[in-house]
Structure formats: structure tokens, C-alpha cells
mmCIF file of the N, C-alpha and C atoms, coordinates in Angstrom:
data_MODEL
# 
_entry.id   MODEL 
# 
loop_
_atom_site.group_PDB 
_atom_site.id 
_atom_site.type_symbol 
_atom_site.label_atom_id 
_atom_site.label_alt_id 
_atom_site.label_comp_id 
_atom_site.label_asym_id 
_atom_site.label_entity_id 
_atom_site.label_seq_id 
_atom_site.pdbx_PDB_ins_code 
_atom_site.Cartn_x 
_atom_site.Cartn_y 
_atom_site.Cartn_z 
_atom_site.occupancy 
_atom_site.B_iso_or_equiv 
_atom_site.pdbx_formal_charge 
_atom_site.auth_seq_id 
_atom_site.auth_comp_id 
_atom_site.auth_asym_id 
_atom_site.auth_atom_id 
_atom_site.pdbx_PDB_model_num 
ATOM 1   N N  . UNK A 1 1  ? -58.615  116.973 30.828  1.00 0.00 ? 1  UNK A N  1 
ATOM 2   C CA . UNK A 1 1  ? -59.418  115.839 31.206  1.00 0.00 ? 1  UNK A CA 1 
ATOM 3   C C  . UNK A 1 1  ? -58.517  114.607 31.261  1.00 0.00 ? 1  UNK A C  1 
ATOM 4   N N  . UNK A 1 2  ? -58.814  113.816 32.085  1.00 0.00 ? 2  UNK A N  1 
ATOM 5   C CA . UNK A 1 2  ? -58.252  112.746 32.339  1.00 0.00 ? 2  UNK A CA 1 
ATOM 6   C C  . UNK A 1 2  ? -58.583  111.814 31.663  1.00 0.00 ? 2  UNK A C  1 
ATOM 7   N N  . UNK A 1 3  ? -58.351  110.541 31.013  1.00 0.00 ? 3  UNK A N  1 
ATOM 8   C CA . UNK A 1 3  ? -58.304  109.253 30.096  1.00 0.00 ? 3  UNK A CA 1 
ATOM 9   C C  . UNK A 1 3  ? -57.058  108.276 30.061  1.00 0.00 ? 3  UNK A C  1 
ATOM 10  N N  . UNK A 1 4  ? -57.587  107.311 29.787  1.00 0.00 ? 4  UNK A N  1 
ATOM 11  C CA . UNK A 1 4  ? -56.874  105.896 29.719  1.00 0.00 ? 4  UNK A CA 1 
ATOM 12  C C  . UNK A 1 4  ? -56.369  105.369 28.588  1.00 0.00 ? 4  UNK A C  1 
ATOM 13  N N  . UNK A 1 5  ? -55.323  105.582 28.054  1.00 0.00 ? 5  UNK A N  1 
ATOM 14  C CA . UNK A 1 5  ? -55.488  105.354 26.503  1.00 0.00 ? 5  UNK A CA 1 
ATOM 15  C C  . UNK A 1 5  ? -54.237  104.387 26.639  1.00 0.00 ? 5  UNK A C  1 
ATOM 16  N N  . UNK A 1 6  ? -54.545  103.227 25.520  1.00 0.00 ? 6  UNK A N  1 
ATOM 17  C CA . UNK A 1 6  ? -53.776  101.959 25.605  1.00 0.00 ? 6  UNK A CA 1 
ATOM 18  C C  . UNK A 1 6  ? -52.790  102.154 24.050  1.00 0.00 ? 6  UNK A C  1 
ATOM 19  N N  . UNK A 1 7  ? -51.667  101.996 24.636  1.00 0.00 ? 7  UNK A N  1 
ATOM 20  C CA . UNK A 1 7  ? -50.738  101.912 22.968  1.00 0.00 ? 7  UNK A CA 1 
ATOM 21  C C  . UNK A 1 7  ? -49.386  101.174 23.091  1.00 0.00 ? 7  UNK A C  1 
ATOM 22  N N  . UNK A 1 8  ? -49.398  100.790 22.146  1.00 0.00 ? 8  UNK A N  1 
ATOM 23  C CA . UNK A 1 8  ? -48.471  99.667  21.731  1.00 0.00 ? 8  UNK A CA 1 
ATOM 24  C C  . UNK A 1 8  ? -46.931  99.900  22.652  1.00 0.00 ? 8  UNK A C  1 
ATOM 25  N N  . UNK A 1 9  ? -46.133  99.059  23.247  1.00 0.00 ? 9  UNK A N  1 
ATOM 26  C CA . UNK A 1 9  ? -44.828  99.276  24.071  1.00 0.00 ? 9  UNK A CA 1 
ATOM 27  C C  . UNK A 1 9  ? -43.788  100.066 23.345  1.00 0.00 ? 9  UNK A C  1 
ATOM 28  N N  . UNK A 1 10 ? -43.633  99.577  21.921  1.00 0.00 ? 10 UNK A N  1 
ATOM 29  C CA . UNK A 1 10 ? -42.801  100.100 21.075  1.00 0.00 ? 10 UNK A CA 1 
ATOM 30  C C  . UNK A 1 10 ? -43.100  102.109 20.894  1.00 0.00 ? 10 UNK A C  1 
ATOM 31  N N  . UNK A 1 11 ? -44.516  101.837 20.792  1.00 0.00 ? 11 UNK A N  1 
ATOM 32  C CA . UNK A 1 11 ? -44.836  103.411 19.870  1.00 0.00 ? 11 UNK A CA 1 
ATOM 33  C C  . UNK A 1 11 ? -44.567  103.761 21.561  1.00 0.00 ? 11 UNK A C  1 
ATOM 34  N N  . UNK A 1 12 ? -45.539  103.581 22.672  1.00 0.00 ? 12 UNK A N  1 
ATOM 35  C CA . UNK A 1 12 ? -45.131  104.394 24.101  1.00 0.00 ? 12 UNK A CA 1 
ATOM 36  C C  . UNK A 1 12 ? -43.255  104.867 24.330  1.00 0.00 ? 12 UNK A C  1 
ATOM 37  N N  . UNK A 1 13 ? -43.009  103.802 23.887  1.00 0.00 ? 13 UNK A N  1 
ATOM 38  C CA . UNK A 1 13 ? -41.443  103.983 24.034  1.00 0.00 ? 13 UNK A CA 1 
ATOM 39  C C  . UNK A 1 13 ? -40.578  105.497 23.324  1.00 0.00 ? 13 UNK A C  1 
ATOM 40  N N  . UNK A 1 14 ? -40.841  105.182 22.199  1.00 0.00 ? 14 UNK A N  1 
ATOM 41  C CA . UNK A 1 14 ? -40.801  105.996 21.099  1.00 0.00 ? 14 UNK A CA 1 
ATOM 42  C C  . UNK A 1 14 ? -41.555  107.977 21.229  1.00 0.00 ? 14 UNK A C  1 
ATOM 43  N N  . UNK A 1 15 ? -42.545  107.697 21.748  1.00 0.00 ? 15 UNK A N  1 
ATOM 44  C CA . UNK A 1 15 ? -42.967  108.656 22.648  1.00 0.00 ? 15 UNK A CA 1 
ATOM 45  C C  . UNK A 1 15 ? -42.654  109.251 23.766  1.00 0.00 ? 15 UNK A C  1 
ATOM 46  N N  . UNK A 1 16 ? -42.024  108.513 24.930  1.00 0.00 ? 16 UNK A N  1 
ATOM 47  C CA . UNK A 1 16 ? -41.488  108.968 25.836  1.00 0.00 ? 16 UNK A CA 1 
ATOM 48  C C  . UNK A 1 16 ? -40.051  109.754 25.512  1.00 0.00 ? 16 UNK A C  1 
ATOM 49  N N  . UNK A 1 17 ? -39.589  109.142 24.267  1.00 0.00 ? 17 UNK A N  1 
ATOM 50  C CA . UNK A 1 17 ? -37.949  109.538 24.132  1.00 0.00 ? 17 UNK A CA 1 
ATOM 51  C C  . UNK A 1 17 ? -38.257  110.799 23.735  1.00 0.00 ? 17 UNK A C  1 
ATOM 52  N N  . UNK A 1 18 ? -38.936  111.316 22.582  1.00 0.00 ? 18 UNK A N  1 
ATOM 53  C CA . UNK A 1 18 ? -39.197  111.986 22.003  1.00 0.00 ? 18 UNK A CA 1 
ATOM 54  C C  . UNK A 1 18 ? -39.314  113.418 22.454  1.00 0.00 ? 18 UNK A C  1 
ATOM 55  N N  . UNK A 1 19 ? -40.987  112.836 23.785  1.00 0.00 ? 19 UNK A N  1 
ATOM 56  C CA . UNK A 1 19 ? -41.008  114.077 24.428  1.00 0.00 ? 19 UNK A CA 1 
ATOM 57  C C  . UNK A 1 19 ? -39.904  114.661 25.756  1.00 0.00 ? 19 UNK A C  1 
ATOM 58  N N  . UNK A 1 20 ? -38.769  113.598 25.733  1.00 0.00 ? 20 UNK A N  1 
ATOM 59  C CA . UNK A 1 20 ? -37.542  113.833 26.500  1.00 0.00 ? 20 UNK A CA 1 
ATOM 60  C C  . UNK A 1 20 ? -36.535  115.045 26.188  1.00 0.00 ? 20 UNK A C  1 
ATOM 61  N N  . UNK A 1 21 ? -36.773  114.356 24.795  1.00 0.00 ? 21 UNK A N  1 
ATOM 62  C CA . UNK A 1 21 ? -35.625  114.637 24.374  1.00 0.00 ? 21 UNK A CA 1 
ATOM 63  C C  . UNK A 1 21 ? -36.144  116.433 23.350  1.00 0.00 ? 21 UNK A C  1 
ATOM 64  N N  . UNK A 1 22 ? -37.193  116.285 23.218  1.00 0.00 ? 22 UNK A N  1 
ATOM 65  C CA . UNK A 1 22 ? -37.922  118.103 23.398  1.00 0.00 ? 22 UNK A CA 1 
ATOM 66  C C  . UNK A 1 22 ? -38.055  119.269 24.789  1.00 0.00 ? 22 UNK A C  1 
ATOM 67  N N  . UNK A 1 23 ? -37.755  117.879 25.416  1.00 0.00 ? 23 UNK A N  1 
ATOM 68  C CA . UNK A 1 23 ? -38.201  118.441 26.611  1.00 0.00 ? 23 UNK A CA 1 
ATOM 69  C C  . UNK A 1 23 ? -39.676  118.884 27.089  1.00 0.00 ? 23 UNK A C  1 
ATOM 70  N N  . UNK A 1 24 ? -40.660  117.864 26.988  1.00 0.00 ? 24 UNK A N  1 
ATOM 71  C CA . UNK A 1 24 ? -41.876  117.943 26.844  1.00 0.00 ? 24 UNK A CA 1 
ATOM 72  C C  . UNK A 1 24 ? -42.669  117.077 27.448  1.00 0.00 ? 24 UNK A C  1 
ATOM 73  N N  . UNK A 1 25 ? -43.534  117.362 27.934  1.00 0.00 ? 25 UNK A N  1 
ATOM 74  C CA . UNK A 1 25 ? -44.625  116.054 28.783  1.00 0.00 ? 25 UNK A CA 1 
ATOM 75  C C  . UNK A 1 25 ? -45.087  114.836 27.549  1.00 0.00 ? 25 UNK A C  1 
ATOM 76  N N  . UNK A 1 26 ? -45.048  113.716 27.720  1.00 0.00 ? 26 UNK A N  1 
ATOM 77  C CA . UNK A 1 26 ? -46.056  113.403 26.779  1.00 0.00 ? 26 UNK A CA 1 
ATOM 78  C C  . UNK A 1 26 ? -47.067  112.701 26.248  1.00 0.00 ? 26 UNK A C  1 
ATOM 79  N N  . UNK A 1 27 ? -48.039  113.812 27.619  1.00 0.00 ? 27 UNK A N  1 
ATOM 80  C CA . UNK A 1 27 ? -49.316  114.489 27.508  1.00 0.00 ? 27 UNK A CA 1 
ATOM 81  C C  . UNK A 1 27 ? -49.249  115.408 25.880  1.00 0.00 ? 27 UNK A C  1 
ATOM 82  N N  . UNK A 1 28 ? -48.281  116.139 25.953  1.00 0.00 ? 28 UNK A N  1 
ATOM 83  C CA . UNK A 1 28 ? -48.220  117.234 24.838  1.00 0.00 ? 28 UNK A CA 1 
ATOM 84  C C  . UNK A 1 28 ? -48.077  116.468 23.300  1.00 0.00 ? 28 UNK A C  1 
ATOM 85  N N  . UNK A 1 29 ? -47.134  115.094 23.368  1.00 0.00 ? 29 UNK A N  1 
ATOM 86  C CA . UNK A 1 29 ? -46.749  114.655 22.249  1.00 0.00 ? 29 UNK A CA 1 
ATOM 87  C C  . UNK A 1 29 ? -48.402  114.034 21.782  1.00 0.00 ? 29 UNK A C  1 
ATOM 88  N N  . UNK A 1 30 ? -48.830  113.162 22.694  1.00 0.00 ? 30 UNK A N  1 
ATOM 89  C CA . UNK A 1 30 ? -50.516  112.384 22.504  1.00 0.00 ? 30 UNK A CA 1 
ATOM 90  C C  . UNK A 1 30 ? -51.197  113.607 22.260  1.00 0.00 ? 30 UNK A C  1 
ATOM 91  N N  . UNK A 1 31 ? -51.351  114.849 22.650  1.00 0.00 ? 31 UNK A N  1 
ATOM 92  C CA . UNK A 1 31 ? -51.960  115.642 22.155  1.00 0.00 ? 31 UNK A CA 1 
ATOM 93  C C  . UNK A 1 31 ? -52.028  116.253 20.593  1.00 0.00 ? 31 UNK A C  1 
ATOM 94  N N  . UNK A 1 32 ? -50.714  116.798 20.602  1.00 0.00 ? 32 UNK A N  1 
ATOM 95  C CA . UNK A 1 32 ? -50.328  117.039 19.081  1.00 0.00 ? 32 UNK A CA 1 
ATOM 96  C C  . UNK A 1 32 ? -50.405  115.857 18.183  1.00 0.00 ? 32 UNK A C  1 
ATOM 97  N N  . UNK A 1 33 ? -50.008  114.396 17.941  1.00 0.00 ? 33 UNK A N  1 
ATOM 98  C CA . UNK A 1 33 ? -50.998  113.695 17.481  1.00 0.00 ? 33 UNK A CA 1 
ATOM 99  C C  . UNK A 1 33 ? -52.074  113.466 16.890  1.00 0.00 ? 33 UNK A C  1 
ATOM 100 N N  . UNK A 1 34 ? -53.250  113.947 17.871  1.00 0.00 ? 34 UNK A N  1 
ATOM 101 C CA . UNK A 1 34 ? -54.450  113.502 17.908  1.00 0.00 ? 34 UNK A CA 1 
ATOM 102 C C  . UNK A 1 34 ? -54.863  114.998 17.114  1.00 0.00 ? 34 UNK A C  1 
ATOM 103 N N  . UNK A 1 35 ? -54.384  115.765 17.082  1.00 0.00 ? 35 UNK A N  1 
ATOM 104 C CA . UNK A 1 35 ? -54.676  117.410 16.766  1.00 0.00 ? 35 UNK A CA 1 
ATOM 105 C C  . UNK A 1 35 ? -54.209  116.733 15.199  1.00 0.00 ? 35 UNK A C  1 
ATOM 106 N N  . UNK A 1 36 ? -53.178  116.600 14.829  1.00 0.00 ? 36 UNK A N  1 
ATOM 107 C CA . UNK A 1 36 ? -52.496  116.252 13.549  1.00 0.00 ? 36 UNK A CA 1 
ATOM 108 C C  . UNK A 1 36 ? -53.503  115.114 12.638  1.00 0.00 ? 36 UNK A C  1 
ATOM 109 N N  . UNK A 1 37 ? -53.827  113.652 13.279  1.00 0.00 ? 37 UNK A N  1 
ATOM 110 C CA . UNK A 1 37 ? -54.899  113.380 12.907  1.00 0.00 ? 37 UNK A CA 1 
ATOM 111 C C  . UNK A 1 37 ? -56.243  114.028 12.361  1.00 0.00 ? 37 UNK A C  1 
ATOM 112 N N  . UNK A 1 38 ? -56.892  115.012 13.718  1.00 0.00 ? 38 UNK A N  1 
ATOM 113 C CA . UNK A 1 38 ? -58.296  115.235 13.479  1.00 0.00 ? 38 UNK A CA 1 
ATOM 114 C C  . UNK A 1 38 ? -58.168  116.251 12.114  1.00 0.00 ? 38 UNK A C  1 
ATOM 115 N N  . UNK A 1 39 ? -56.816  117.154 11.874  1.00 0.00 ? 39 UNK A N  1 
ATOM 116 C CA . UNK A 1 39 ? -56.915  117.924 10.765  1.00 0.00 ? 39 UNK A CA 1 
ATOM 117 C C  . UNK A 1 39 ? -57.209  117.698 9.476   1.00 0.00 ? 39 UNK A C  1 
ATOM 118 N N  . UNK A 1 40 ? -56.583  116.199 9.191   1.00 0.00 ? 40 UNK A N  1 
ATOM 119 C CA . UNK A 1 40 ? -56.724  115.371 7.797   1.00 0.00 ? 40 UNK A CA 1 
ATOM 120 C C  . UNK A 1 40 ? -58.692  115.110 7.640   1.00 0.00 ? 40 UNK A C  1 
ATOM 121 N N  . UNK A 1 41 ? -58.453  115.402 6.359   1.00 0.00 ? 41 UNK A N  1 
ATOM 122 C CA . UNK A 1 41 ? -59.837  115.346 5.914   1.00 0.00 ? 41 UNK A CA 1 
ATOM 123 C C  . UNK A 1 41 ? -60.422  113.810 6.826   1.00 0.00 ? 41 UNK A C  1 
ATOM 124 N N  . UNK A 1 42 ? -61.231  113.116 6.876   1.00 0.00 ? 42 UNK A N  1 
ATOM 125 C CA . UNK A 1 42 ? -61.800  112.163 7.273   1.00 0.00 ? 42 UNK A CA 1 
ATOM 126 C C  . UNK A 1 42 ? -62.478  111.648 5.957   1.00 0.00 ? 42 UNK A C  1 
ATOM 127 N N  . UNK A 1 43 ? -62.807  109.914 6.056   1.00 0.00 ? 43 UNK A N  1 
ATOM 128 C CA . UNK A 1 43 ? -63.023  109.583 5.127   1.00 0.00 ? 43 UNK A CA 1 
ATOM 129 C C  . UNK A 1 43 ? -64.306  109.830 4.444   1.00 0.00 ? 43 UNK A C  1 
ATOM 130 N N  . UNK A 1 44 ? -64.701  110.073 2.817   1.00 0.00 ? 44 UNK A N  1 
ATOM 131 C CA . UNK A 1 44 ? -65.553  110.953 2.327   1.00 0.00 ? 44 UNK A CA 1 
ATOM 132 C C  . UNK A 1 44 ? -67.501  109.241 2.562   1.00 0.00 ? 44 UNK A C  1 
ATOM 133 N N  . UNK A 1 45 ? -68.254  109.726 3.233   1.00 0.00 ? 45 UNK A N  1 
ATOM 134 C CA . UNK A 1 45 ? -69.515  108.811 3.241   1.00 0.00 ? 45 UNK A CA 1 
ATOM 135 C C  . UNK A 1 45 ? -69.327  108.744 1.254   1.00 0.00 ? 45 UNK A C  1 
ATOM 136 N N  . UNK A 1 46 ? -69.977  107.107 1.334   1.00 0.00 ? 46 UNK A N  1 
ATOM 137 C CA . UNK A 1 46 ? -69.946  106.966 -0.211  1.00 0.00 ? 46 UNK A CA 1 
ATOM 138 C C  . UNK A 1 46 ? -71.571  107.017 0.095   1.00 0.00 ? 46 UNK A C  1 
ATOM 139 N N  . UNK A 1 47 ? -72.148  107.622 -1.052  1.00 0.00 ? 47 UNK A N  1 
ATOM 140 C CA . UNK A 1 47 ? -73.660  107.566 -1.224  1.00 0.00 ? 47 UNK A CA 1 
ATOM 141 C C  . UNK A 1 47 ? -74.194  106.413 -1.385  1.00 0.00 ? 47 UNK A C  1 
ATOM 142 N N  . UNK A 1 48 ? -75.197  105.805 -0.849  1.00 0.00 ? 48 UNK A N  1 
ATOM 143 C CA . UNK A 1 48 ? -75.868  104.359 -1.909  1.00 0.00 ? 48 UNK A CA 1 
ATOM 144 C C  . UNK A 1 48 ? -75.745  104.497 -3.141  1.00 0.00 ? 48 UNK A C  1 
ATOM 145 N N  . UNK A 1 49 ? -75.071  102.855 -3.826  1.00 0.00 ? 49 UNK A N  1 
ATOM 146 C CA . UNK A 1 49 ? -75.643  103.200 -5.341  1.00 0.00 ? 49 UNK A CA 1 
ATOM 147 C C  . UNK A 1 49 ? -77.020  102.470 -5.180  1.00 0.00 ? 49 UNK A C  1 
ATOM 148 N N  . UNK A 1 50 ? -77.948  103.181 -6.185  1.00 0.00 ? 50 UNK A N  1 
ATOM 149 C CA . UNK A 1 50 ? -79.265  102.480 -6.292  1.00 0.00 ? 50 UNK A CA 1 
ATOM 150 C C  . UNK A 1 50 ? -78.971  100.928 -6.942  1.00 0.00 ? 50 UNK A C  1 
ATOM 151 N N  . UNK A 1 51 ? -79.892  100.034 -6.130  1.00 0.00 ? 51 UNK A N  1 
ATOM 152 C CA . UNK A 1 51 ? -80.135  99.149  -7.048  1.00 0.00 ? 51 UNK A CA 1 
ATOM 153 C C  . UNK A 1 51 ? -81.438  98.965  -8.258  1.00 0.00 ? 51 UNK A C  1 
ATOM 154 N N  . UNK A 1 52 ? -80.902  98.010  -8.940  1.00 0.00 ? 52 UNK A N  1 
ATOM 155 C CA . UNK A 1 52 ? -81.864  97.588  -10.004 1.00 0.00 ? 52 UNK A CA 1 
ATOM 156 C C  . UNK A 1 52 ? -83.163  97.205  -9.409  1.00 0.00 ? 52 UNK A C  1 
ATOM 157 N N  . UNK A 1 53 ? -84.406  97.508  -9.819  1.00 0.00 ? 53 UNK A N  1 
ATOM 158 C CA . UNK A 1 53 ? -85.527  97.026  -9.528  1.00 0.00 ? 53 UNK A CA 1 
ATOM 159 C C  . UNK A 1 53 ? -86.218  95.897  -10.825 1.00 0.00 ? 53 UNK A C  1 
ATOM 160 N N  . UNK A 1 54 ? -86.166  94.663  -10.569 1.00 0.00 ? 54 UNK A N  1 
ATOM 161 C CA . UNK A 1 54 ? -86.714  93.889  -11.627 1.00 0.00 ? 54 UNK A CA 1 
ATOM 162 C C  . UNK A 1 54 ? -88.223  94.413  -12.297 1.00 0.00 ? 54 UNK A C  1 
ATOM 163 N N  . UNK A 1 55 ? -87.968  94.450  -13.374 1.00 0.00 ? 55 UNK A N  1 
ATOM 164 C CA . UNK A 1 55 ? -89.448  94.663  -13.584 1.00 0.00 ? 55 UNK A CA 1 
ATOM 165 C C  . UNK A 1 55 ? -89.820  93.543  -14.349 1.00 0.00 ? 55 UNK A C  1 
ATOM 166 N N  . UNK A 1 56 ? -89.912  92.356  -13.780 1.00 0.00 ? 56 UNK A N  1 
ATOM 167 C CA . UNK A 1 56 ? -90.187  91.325  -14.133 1.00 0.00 ? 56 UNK A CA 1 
ATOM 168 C C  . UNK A 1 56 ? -91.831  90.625  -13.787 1.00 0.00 ? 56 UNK A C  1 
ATOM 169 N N  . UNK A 1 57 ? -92.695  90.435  -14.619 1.00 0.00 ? 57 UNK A N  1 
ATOM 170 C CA . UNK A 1 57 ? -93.703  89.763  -14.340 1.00 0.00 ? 57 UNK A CA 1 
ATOM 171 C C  . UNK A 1 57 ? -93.346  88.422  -13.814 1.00 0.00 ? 57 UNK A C  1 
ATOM 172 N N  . UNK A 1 58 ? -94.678  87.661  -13.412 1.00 0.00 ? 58 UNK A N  1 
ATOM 173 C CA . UNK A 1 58 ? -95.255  86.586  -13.261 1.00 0.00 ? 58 UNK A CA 1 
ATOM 174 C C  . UNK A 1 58 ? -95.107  86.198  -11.410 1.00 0.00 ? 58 UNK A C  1 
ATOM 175 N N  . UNK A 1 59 ? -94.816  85.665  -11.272 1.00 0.00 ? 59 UNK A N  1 
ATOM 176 C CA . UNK A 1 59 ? -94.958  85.500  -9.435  1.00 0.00 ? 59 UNK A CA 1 
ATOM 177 C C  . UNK A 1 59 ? -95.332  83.588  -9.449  1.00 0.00 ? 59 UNK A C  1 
ATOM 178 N N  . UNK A 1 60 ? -95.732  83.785  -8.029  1.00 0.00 ? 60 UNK A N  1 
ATOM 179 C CA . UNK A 1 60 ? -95.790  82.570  -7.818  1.00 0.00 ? 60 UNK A CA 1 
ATOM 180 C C  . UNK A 1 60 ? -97.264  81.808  -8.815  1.00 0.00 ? 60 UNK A C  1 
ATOM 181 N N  . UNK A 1 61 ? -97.218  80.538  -8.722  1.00 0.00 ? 61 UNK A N  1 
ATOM 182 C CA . UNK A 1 61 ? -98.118  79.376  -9.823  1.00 0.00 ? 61 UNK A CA 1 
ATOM 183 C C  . UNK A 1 61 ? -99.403  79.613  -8.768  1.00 0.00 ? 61 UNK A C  1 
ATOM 184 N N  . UNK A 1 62 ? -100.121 79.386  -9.103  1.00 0.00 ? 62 UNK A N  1 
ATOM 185 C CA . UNK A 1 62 ? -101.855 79.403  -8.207  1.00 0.00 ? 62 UNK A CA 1 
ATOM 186 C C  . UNK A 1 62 ? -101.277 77.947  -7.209  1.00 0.00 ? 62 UNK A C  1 
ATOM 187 N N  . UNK A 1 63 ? -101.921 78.591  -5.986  1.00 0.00 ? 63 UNK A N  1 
ATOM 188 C CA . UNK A 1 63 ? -102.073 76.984  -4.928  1.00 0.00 ? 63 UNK A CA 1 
ATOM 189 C C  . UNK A 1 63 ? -100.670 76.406  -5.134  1.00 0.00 ? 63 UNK A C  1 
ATOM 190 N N  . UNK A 1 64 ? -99.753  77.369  -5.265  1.00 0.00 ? 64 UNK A N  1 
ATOM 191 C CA . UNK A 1 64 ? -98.319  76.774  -4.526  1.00 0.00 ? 64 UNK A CA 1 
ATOM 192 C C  . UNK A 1 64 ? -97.567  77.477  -3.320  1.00 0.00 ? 64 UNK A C  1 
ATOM 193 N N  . UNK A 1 65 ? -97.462  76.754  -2.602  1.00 0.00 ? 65 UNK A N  1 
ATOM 194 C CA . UNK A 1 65 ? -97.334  77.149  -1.220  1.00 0.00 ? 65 UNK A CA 1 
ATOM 195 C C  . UNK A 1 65 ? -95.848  77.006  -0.882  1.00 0.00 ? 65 UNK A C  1 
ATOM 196 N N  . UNK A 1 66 ? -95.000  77.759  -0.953  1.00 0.00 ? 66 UNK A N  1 
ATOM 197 C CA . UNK A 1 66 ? -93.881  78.101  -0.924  1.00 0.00 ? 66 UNK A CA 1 
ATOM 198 C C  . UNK A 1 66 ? -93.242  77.348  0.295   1.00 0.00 ? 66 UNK A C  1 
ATOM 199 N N  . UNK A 1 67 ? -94.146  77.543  1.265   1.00 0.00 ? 67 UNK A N  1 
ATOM 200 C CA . UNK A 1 67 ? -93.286  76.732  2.270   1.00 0.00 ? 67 UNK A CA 1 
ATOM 201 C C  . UNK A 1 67 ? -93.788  75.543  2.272   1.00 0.00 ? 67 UNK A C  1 
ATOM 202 N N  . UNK A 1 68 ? -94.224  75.023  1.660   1.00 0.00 ? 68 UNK A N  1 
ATOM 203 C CA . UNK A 1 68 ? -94.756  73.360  1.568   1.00 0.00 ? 68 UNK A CA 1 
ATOM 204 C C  . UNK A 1 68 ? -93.994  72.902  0.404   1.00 0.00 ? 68 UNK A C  1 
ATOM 205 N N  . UNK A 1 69 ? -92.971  72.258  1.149   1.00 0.00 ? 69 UNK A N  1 
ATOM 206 C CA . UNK A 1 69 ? -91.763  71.764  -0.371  1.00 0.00 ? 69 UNK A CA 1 
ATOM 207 C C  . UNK A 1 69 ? -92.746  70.676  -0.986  1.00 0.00 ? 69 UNK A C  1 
ATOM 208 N N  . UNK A 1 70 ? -93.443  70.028  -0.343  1.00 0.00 ? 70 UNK A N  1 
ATOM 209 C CA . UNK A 1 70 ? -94.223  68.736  -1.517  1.00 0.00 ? 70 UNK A CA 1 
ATOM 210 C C  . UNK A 1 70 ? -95.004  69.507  -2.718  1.00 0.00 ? 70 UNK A C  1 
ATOM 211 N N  . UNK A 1 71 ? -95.225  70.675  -2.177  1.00 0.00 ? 71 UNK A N  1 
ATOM 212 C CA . UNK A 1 71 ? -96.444  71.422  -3.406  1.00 0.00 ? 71 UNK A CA 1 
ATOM 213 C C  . UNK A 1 71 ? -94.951  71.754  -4.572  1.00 0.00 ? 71 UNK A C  1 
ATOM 214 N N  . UNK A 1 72 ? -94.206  72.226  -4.133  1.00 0.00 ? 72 UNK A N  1 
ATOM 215 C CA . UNK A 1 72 ? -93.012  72.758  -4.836  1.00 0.00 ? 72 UNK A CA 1 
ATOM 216 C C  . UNK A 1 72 ? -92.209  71.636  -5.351  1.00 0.00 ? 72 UNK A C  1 
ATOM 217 N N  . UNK A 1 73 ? -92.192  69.958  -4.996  1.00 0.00 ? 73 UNK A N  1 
ATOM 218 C CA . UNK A 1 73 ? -91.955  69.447  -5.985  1.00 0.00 ? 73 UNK A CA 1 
ATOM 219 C C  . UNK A 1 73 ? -92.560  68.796  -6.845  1.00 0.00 ? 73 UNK A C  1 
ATOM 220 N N  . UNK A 1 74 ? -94.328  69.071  -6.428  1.00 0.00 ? 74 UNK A N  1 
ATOM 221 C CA . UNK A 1 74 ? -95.269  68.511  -7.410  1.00 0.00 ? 74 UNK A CA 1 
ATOM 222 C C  . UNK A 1 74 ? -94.667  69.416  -8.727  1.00 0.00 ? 74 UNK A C  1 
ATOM 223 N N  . UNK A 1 75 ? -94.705  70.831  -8.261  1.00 0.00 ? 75 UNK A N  1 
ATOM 224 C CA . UNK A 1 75 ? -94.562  71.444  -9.819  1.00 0.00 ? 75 UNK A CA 1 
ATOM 225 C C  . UNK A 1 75 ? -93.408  71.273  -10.492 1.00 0.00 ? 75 UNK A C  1 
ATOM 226 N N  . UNK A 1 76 ? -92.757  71.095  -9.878  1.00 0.00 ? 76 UNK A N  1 
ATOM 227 C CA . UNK A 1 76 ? -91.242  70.933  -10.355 1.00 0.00 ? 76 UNK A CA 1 
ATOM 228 C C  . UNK A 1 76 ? -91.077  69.708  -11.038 1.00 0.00 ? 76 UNK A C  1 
ATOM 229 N N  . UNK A 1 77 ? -91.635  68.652  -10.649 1.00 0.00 ? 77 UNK A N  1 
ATOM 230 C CA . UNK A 1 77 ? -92.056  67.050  -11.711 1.00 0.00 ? 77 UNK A CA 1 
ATOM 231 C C  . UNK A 1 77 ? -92.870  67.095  -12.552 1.00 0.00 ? 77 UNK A C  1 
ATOM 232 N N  . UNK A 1 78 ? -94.049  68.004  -12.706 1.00 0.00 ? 78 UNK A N  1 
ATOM 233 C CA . UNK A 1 78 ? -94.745  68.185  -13.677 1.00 0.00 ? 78 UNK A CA 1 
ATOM 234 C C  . UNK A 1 78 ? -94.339  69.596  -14.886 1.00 0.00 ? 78 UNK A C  1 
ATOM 235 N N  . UNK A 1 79 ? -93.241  70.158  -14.892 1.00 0.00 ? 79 UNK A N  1 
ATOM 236 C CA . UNK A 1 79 ? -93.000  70.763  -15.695 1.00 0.00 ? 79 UNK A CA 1 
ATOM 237 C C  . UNK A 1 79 ? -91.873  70.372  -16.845 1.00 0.00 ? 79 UNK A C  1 
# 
């Protein structure tokens, strides 16, 4: 199959000599590569750690309206 694959001037360079100097396309060197890569384990999924669930009472004050900052600094001056 045919593909477009972009790599650095230095490493292409380094590649071309290589598969020269094996005497080798390198098609063959990008291949073996990518074969050498896919063999290595891949990195292991970490599981979620659970989080903490508060088990905390109380909640909001009666008739305070969270998005009405004036109600929220009535209580906040009277405490």
C-alpha cells in the first residue's frame, strides 16, 4: 500500500545510507521499524482510581439562591 509519511531530514538521511549500504529499498528499512516498534508491549491503560465520595451533610441555607450573589452576601454578613 501506498502512504505519505513525513520524517525528520537527518533520520531520512540516515535511512537512505543504511538501506544503501545493505543494499536494500528503504521501503524495507520503514518497514522493519514499524514491525520492531509494533512488537514492544504498548503502553499498559491505567484503571480509574475511584474517587472519594463526601459523605457530608447539610446543603444549601433555605431561600438562598445560589445564583443571586445579593442573597449570598446577605448570608455571608449575617453569619
Amino acid at each position: 500500500m501506498r502512504t505519505t509519511v513525513r520524517l525528520r531530514d537527518d533520520l531520512l538521511k540516515r535511512a537512505k545510507r543504511r538501506a544503501a549500504d545493505e543494499g536494500r529499498t528503504l521501503t524495507s528499512i520503514i518497514e522493519e521499524g514499524v514491525a520492531l516498534v509494533l512488537r514492544r508491549p504498548g503502553p499498559r491503560r491505567q484503571t480509574p482510581t475511584p474517587l472519594p465520595v463526601s459523605q457530608a451533610g447539610g446543603g444549601i441555607m433555605p431561600g438562598v439562591d445560589l445564583n443571586c450573589s445579593s442573597d449570598l452576601e446577605t448570608v455571608m454578613d449575617n453569619s
